[in-house]
N, C-alpha and C positions, 0 to 999 in steps of 0.2 A: 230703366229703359222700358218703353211701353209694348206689349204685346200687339200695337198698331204696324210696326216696325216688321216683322215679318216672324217666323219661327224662331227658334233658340238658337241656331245656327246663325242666321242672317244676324240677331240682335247682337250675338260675340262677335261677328266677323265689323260689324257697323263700329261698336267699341274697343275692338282692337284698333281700326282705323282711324278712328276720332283720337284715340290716346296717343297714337304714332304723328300726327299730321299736327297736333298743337306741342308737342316733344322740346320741337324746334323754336315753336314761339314763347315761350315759358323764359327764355333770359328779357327778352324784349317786352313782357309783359310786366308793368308797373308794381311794385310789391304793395302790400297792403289787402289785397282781395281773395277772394275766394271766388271761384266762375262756374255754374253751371249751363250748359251746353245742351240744351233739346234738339232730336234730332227728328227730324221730318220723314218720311217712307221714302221720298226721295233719292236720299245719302243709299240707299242701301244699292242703287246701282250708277251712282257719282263717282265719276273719275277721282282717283286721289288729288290729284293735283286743284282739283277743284274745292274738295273739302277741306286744304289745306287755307286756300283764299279766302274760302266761305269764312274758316276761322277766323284769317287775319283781318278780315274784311268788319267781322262784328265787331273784334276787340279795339279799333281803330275806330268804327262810328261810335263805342262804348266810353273813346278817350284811355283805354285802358294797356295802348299800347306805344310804346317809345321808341319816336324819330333818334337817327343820329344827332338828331341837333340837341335832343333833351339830355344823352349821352354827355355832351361834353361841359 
């Protein structure tokens, strides 16, 4: 995590975040990969719920995340 991001504080609180809000997308993401996640100055005062989308939002333009259609 870049020291762009803000103090030591701000950078564990952005990484605790990030870890919490992809938790959930982790069954729905396609096996095979490995993903890292840059995060912007931004994120550090982004709604949860927002960094959660941002997530699913990349991993779905990346093709890296599955529909219920691909499920069955």
């Amino acid at each position: 995590m870049s020291k762009k991001i803000g103090n030591a504080v701000a950078r564990n609180r952005v990484k605790r975040r990030m870890r919490e809000a992809v938790t959930p997308l982790i069954p729905m993401i396609k096996d095979g990969f490995n993903l890292i996640f840059i995060a912007r100055d931004v994120i550090v005062d982004a709604p949860f719920l927002t960094i959660r989308e941002g997530m699913r939002a990349q991993l779905q333009r990346a093709g890296l995340y599955r529909t219920e259609k691909e499920d069955a």
